[in-house]
KEBA-496446 format. One record per atom (N, C-alpha, C, O): residue in three letters; z, x, y. Coordinates in steps of 0.2 Angstrom, whole numbers, padded with zeros to 4 digits, always signed. Layout:
<nodes>
ALAZXY ...
</nodes>
This chain:
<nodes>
UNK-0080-0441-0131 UNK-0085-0435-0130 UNK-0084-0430-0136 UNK-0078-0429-0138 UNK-0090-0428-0138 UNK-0088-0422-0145 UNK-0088-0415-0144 UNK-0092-0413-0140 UNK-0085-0411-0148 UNK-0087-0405-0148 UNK-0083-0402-0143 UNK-0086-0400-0138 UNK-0076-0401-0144 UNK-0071-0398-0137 UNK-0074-0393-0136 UNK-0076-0394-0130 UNK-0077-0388-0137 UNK-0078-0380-0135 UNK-0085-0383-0131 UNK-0087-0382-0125 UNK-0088-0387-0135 UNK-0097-0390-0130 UNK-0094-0393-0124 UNK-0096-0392-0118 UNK-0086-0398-0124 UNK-0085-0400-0119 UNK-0084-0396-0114 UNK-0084-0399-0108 UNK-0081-0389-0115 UNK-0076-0388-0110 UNK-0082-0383-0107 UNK-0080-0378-0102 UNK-0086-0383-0109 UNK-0092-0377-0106 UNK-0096-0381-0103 UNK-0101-0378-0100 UNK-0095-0386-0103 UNK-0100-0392-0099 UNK-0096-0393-0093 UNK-0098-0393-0087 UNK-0091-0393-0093 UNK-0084-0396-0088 UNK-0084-0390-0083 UNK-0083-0390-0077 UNK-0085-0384-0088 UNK-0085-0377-0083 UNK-0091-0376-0079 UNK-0090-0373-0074 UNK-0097-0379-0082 UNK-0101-0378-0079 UNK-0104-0385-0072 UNK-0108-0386-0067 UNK-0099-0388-0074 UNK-0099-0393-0067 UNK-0097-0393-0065 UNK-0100-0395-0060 UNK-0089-0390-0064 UNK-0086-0386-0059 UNK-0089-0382-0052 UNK-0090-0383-0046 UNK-0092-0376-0059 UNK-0095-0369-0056 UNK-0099-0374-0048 UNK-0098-0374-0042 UNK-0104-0378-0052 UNK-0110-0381-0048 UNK-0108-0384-0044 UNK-0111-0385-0039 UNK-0101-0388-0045 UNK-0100-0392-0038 UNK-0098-0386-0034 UNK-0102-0384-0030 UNK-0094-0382-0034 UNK-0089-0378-0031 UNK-0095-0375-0026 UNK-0093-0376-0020 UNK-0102-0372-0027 UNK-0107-0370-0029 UNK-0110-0372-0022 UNK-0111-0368-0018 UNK-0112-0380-0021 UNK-0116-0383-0020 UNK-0114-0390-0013 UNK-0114-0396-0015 UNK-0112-0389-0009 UNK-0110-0394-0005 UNK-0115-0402-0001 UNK-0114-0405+0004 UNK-0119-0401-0006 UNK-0125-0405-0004 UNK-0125-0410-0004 UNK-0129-0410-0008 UNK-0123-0416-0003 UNK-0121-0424-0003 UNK-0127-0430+0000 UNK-0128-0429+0006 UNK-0130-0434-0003 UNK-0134-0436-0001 UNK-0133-0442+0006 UNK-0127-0441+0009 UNK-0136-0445+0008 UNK-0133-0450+0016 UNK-0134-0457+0010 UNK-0139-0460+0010 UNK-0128-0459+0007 UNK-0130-0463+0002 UNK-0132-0469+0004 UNK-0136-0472+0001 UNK-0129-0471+0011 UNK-0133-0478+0012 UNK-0138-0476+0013 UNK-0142-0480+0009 UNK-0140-0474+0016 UNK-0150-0474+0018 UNK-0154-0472+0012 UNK-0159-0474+0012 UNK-0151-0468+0006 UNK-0153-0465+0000 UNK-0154-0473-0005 UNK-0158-0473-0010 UNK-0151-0476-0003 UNK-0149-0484-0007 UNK-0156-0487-0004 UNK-0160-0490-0008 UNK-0157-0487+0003 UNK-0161-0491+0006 UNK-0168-0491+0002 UNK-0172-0495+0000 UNK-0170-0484+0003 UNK-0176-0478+0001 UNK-0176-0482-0006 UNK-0179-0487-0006 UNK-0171-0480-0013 UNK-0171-0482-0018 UNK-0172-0491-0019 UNK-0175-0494-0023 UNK-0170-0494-0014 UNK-0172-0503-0015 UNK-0178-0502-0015 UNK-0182-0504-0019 UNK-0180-0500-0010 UNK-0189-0501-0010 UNK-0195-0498-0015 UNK-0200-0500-0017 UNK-0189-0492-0017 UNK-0196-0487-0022 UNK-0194-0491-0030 UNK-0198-0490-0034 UNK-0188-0494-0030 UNK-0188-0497-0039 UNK-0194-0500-0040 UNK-0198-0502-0037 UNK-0193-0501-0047 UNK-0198-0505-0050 UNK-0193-0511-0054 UNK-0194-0518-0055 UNK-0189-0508-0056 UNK-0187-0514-0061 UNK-0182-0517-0056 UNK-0179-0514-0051 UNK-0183-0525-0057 UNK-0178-0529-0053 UNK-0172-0525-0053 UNK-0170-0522-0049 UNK-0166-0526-0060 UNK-0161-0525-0059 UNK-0159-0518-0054 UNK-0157-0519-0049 UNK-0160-0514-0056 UNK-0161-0510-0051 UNK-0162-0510-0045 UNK-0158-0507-0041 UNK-0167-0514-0043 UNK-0168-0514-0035 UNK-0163-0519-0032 UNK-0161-0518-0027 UNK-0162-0523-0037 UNK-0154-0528-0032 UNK-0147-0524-0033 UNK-0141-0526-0030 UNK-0147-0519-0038 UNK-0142-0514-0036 UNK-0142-0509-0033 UNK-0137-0506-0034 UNK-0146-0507-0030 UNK-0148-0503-0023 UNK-0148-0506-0019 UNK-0146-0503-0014 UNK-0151-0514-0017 UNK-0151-0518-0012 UNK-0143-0520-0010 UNK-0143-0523-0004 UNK-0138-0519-0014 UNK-0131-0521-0011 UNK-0128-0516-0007 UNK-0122-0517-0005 UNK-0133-0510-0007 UNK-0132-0502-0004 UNK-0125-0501-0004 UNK-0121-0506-0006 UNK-0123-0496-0001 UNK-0119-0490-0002 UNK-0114-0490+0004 UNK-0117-0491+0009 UNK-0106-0489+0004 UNK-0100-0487+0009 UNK-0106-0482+0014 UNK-0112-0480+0012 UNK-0102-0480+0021 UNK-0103-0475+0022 UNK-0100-0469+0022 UNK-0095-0469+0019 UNK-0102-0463+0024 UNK-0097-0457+0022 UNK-0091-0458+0027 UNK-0085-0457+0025 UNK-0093-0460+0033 UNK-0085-0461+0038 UNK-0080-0467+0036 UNK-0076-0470+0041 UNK-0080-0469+0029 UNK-0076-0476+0027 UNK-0069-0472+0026 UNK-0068-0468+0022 UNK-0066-0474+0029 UNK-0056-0471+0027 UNK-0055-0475+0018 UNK-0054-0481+0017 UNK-0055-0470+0014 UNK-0053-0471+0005 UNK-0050-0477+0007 UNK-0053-0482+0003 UNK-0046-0479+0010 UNK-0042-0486+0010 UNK-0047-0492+0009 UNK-0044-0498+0007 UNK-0053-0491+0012 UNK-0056-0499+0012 UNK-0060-0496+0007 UNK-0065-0499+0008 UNK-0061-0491+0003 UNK-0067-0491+0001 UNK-0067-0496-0007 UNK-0061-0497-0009 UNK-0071-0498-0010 UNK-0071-0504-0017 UNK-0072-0496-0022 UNK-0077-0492-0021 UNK-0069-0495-0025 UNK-0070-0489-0031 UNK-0071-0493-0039 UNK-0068-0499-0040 UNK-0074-0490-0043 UNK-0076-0494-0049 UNK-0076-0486-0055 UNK-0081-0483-0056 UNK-0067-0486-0057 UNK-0068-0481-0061 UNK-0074-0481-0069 UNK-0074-0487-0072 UNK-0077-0476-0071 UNK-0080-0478-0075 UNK-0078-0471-0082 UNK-0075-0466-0081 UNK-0081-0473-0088 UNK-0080-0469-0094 UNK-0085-0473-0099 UNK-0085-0478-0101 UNK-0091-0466-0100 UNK-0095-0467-0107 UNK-0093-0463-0113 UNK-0092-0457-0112 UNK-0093-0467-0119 UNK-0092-0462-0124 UNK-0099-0463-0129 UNK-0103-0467-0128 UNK-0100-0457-0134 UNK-0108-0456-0134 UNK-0106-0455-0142 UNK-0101-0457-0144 UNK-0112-0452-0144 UNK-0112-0450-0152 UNK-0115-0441-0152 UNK-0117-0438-0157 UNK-0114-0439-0144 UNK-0112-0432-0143 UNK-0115-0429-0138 UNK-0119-0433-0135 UNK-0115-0424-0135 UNK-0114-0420-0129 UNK-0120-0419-0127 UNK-0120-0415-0122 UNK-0126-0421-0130 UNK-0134-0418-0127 UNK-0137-0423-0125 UNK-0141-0426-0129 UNK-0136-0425-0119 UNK-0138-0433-0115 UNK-0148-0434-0118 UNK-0150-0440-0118 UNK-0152-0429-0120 UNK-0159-0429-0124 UNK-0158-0432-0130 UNK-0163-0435-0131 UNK-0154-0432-0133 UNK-0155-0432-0140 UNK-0149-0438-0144 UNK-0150-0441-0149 UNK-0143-0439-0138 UNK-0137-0444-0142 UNK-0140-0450-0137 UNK-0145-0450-0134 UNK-0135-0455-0138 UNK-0134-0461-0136 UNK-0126-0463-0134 UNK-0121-0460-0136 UNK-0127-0469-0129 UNK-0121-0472-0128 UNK-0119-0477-0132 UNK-0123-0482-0134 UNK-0113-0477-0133 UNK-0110-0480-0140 UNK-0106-0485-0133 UNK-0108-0491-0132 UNK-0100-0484-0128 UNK-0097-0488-0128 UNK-0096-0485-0118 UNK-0096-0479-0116 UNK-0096-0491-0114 UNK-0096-0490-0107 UNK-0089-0495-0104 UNK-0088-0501-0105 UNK-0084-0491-0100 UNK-0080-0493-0098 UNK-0078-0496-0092 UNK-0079-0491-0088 UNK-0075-0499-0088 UNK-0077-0499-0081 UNK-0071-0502-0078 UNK-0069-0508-0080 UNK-0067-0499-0074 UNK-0061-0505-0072 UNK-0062-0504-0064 UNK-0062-0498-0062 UNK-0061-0509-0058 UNK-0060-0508-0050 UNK-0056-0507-0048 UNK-0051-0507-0052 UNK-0054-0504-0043 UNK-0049-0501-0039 UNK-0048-0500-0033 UNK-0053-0497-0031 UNK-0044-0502-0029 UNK-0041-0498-0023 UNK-0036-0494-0024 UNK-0032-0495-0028 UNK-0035-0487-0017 UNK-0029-0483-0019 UNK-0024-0486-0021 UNK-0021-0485-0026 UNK-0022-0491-0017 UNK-0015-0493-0020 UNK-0016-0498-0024 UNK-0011-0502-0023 UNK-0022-0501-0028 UNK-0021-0507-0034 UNK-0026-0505-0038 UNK-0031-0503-0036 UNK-0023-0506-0046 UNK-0031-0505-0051 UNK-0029-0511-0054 UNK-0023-0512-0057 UNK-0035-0515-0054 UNK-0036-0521-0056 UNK-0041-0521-0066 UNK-0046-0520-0068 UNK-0033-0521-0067 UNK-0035-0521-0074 UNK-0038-0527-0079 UNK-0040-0526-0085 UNK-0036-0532-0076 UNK-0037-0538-0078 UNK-0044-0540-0077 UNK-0045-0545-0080 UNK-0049-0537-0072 UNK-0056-0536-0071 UNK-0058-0533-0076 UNK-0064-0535-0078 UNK-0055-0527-0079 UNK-0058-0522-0084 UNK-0065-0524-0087 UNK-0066-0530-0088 UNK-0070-0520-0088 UNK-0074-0523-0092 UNK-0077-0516-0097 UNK-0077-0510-0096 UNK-0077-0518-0103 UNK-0080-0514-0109 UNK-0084-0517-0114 UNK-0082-0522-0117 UNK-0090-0513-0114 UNK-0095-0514-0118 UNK-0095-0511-0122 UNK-0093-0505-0122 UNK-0098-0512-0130 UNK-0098-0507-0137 UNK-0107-0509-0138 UNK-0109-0515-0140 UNK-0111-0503-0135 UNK-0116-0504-0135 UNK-0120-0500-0141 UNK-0119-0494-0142 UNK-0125-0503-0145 UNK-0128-0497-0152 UNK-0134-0495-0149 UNK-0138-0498-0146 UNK-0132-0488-0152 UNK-0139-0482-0148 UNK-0144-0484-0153 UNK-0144-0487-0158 UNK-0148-0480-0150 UNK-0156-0477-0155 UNK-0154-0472-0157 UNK-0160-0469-0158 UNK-0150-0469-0159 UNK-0149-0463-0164 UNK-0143-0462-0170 UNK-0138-0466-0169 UNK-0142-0460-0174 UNK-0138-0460-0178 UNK-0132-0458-0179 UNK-0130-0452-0179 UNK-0125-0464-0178 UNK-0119-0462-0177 UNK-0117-0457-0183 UNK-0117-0458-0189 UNK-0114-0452-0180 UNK-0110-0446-0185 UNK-0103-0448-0188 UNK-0099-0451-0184 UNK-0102-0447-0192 UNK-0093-0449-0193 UNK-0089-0442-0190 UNK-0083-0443-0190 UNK-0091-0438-0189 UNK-0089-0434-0181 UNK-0087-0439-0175 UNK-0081-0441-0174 UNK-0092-0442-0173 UNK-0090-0447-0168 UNK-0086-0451-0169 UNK-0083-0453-0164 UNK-0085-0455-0175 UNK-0081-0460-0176 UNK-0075-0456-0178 UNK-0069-0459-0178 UNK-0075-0451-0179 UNK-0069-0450-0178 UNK-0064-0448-0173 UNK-0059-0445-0174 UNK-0067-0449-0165 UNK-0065-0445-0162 UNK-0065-0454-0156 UNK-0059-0456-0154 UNK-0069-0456-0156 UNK-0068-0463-0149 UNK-0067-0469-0156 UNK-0066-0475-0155 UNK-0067-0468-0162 UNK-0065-0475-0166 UNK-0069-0480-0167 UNK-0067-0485-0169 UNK-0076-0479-0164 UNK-0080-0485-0166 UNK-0086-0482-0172 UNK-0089-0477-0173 UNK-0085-0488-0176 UNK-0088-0488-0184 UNK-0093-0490-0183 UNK-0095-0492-0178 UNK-0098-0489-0189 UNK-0104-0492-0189 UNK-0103-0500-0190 UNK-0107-0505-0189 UNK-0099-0501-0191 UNK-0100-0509-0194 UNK-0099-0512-0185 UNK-0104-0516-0183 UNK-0095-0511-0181 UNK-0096-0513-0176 UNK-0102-0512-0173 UNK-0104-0515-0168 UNK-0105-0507-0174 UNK-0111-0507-0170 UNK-0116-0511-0172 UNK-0120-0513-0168 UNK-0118-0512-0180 UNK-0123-0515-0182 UNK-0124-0523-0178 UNK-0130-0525-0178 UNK-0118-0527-0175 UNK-0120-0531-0173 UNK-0120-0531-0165 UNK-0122-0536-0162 UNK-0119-0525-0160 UNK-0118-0522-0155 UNK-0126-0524-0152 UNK-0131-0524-0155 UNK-0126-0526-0144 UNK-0130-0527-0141 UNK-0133-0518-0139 UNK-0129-0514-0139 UNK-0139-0519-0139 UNK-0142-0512-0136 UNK-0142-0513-0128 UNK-0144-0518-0125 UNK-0140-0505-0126 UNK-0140-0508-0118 UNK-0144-0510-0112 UNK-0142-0511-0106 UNK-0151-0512-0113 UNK-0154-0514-0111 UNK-0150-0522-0110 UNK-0150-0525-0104 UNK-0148-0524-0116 UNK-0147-0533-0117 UNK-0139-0534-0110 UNK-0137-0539-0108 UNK-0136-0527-0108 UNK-0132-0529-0105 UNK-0131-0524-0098 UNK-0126-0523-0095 UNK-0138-0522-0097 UNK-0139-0519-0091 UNK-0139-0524-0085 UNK-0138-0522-0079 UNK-0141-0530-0085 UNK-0139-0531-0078 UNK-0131-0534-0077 UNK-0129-0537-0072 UNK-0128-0534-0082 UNK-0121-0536-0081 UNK-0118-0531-0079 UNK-0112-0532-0076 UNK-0121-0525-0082 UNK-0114-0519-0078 UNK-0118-0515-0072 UNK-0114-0511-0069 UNK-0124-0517-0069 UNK-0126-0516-0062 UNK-0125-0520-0058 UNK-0125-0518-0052 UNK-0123-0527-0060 UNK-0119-0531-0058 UNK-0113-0529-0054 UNK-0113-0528-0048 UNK-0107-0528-0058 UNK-0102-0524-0058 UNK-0100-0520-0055 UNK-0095-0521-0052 UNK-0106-0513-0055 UNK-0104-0508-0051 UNK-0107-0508-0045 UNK-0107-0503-0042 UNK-0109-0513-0042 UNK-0115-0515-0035 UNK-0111-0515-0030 UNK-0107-0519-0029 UNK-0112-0509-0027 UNK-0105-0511-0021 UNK-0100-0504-0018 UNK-0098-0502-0013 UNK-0100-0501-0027 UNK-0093-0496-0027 UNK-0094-0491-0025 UNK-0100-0489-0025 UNK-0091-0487-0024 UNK-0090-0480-0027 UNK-0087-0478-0035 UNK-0081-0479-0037 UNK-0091-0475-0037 UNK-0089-0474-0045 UNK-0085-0470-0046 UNK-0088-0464-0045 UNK-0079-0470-0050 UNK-0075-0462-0051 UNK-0076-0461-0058 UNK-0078-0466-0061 UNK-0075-0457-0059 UNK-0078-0451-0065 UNK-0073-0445-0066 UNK-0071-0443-0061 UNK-0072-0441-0072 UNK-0071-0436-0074 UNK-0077-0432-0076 UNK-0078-0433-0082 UNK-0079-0429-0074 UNK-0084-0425-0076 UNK-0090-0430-0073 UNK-0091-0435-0076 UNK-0094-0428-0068 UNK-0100-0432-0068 UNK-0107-0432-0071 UNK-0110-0437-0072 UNK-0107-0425-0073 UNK-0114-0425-0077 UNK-0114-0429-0083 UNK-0119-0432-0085 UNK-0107-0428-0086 UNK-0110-0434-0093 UNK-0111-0441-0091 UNK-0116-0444-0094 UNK-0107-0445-0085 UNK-0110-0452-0086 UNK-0117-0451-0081 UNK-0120-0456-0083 UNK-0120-0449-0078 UNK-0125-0448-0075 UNK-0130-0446-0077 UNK-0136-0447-0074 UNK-0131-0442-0084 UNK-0135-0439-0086 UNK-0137-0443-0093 UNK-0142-0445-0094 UNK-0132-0445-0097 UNK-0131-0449-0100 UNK-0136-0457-0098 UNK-0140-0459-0102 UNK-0134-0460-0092 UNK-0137-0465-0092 UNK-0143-0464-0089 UNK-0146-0469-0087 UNK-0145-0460-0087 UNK-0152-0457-0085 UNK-0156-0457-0093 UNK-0160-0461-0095 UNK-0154-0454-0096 UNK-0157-0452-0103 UNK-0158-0461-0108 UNK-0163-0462-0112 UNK-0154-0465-0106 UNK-0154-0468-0109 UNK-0157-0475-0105 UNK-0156-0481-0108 UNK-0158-0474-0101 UNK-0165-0481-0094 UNK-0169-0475-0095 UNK-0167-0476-0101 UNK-0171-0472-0095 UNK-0176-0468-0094 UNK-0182-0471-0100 UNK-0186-0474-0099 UNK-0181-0469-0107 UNK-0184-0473-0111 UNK-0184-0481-0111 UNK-0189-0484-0114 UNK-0179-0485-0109 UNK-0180-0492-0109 UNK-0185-0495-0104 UNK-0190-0496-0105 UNK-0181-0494-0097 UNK-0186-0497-0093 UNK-0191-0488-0088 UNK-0196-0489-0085 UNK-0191-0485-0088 UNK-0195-0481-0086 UNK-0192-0478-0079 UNK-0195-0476-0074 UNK-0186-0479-0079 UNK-0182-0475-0071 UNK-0175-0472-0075 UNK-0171-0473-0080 UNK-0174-0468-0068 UNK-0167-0468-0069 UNK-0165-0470-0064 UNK-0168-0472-0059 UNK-0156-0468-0063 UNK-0152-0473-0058 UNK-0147-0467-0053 UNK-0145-0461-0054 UNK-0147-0469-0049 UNK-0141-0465-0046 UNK-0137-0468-0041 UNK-0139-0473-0040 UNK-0131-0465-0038 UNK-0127-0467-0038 UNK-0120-0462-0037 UNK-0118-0457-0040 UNK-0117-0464-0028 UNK-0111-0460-0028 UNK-0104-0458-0032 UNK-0101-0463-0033 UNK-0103-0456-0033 UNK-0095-0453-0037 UNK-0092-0450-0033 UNK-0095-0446-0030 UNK-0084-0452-0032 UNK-0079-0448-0036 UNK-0077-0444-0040 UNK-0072-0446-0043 UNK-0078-0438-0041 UNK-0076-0433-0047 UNK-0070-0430-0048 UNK-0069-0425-0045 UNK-0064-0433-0053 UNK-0058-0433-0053 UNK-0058-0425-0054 UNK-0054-0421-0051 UNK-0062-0422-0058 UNK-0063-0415-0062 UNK-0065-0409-0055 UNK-0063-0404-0054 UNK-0071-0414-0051 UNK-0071-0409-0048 UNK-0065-0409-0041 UNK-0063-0404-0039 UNK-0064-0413-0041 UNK-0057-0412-0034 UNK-0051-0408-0038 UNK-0047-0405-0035 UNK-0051-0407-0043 UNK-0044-0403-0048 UNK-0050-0395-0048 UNK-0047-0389-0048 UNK-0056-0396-0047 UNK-0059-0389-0047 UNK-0058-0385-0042 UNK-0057-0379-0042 UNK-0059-0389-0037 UNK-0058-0387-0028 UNK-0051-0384-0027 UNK-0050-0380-0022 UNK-0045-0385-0030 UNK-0038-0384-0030 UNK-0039-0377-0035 UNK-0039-0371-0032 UNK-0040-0378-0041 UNK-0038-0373-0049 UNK-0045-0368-0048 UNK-0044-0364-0053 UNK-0050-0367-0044 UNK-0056-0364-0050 UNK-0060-0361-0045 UNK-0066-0360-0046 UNK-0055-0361-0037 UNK-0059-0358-0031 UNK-0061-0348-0035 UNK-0066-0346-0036 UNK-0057-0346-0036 UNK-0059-0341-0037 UNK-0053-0338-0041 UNK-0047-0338-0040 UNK-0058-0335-0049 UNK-0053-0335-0054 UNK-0050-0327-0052 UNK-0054-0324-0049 UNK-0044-0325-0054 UNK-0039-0318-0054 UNK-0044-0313-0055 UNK-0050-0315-0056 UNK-0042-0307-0054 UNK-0047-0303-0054 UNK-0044-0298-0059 UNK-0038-0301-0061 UNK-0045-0292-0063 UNK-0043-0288-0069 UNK-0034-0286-0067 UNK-0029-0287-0071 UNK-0034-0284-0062 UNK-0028-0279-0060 UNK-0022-0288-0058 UNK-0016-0288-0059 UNK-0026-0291-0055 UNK-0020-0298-0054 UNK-0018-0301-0064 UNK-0013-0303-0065 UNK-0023-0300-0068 UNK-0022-0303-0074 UNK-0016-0297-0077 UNK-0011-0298-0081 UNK-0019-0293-0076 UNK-0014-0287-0080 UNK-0007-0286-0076 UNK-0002-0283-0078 UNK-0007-0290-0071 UNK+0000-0288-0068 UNK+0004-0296-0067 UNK+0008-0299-0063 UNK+0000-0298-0072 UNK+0002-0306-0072 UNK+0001-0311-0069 UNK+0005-0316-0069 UNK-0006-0311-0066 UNK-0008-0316-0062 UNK-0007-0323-0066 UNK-0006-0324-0072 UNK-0010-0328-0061 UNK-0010-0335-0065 UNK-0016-0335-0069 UNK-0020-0331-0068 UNK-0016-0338-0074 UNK-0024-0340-0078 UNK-0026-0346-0075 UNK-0022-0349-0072 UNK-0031-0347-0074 UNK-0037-0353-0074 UNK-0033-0358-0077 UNK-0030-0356-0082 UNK-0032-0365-0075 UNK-0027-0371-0076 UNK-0033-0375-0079 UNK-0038-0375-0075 UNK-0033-0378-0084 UNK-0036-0384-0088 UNK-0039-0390-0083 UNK-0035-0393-0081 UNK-0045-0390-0081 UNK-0046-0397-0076 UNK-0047-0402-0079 UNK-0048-0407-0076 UNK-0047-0402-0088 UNK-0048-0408-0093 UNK-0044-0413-0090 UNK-0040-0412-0086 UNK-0046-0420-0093 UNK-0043-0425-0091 UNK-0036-0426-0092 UNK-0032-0428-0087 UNK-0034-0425-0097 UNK-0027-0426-0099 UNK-0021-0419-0096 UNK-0015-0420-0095 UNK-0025-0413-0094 UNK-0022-0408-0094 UNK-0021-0409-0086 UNK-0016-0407-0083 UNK-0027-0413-0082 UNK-0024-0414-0075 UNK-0020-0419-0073 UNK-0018-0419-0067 UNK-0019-0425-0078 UNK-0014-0429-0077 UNK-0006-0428-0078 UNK-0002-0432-0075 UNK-0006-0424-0082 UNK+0000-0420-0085 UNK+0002-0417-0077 UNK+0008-0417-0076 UNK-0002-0413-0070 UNK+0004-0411-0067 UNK+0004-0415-0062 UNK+0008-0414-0058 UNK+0001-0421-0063 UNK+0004-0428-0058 UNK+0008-0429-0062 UNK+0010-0435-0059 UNK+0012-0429-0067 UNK+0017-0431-0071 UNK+0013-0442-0074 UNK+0016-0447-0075 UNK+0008-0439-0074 UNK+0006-0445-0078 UNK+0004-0447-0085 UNK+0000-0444-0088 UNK+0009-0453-0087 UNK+0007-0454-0095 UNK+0001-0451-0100 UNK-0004-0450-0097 UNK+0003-0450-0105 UNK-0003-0448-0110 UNK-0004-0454-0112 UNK+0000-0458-0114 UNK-0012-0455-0112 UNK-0016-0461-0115 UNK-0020-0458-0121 UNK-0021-0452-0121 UNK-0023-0462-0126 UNK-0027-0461-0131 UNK-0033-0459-0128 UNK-0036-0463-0123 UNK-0036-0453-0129 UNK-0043-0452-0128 UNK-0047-0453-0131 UNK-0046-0455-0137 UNK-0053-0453-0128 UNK-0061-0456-0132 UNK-0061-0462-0131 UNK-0066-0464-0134 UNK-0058-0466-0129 UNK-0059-0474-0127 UNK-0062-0476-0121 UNK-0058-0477-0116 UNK-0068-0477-0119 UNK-0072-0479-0112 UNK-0065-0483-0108 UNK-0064-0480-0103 UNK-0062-0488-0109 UNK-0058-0489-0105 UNK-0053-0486-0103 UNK-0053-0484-0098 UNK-0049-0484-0108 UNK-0042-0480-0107 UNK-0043-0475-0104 UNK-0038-0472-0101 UNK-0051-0470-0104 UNK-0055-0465-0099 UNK-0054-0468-0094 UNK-0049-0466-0090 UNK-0055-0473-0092 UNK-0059-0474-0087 UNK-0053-0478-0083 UNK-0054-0479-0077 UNK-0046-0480-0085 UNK-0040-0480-0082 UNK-0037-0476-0080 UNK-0035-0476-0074 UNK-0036-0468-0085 UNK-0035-0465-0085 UNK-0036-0462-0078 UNK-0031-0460-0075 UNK-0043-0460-0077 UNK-0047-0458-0071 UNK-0046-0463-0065 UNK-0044-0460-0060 UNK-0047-0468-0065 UNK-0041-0472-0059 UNK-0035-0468-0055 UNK-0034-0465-0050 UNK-0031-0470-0063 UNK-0025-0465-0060 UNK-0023-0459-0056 UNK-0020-0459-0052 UNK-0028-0454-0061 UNK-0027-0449-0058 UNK-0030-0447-0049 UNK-0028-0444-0045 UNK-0036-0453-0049 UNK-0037-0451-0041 UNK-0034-0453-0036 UNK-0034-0451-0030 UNK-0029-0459-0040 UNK-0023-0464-0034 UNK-0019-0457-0034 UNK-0018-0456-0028 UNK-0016-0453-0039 UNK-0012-0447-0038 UNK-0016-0441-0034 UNK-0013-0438-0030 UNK-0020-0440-0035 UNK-0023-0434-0032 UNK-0025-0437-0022 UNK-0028-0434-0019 UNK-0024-0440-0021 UNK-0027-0443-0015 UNK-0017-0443-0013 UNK-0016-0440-0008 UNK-0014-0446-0015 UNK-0007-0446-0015 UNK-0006-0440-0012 UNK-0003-0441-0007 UNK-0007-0434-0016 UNK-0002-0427-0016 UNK-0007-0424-0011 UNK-0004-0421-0007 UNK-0015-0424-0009 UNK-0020-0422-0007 UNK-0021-0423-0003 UNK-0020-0418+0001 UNK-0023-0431-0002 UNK-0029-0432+0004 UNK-0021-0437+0008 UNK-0015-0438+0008 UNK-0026-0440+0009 UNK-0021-0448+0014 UNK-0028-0452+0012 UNK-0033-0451+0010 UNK-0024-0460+0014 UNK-0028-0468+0014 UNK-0033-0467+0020 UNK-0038-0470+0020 UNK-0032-0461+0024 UNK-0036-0462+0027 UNK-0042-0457+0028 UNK-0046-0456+0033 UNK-0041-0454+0024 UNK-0047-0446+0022 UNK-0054-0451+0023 UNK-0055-0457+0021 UNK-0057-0447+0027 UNK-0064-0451+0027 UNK-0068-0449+0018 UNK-0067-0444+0015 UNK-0071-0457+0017 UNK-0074-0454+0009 UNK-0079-0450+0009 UNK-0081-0448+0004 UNK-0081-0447+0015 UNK-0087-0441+0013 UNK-0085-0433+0010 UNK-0088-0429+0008 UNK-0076-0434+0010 UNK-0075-0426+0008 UNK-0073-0426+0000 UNK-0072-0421-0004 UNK-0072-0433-0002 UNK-0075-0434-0008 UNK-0079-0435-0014 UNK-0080-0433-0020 UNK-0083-0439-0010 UNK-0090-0439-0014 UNK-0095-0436-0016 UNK-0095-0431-0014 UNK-0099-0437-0020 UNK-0104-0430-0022 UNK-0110-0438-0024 UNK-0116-0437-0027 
</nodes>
């Protein structure tokens, strides 16, 4: 993802809005609704494998951490360059499933971006566009709950980008590792007189910065995988220190 100050004011403002907003859709029947009203097959047979329920205990539930990286933060205007995807239960992330795509956009990779997730033009130029590999990763995630840091960028993101291919977009339950670190860190910031008298400041809910107080390793950023591992982990710890295996998944989903 590019442009740290564009990110972290996107990250803030997704915060603000989940904190904001408790509205949660009834996803299996939302699933049901969406099989019927698709148009494009794949879609309609990854709606048609519908959705956990909200009273499922985290422990059974099939989670499918995910991570997109782009060629920049304006889901209108950039593209998805590379999409990462690994499965998991609280206590296993099945690495060896992994799946990662390096897929080439319709817009023009910046050397801004390849400096920051590492992918060149040379590998894109032979790169499939993702239409050529959209029923393999709705394949994939058919089933799951999806975890995510930050949900607007993968959601808005692959809306922007099916939206011109086949003429819909997608949706689709999450996990938000960002927003459960919001709900803890970003209930309500200090006020003038607690700052001046030394209150706490606002704690980072970035990805790396909230891994860090689970005491978890520093991995390479900008990598749809190693994101998307990453975010695995951090929810098997935040659920660890948090919730229990047995938390029904409606108090985390969004």
């Amino acid at each position: 993802m590019l442009h740290l100050g564009s990110f972290q004011q996107l990250q803030q403002k997704t915060a603000s809005s989940a904190l904001a907003s408790a509205e949660t859709p009834d996803w299996p029947a939302r699933f049901r609704k969406l099989a019927a009203s698709a148009r494009d097959g794949r879609l309609k047979a990854f709606y048609s494998a519908g959705a956990v329920s909200a009273d499922t205990p985290l422990s059974a539930v099939p989670l499918m951490a995910l991570d997109i990286e782009t060629t920049g933060l304006d889901p209108t205007h950039d593209g998805i360059v590379s999409i990462g995807l690994v499965p998991l239960r609280l206590d296993r992330i099945r690495a060896s499933a992994s799946r990662l795509w390096i897929v080439k956009p319709r817009v023009p990779l910046l050397e801004a971006s390849v400096s920051l997730h590492g992918i060149t033009h040379s590998q894109l130029e032979s790169a499939p566009d993702l239409i050529d590999i959209l029923d393999d990763f709705l394949v994939a995630i058919a089933g799951h709950v999806l975890v995510v840091h930050c949900r607007a960028i993968e959601r808005q993101f692959l809306n922007g980008a099916l939206r011109p291919r086949i003429g819909e977009t997608i949706e689709f339950p999450v996990i938000d590792t960002m927003e459960l670190e919001a709900r803890l860190h970003r209930r309500k910031p200090p006020g003038l007189i607690a700052r001046l008298f030394g209150g706490k400041p606002l704690l980072s809910i970035r990805l790396a910065a909230s891994r860090r107080r689970y005491g978890l390793p520093r991995y390479r950023l900008h990598h749809a995988l190693t994101d998307a591992l990453a975010s695995a982990e951090l929810l098997q710890a935040q659920v660890a220190h948090r919730f229990s295996p047995e938390t029904a998944l409606g108090e985390l989903w969004k």
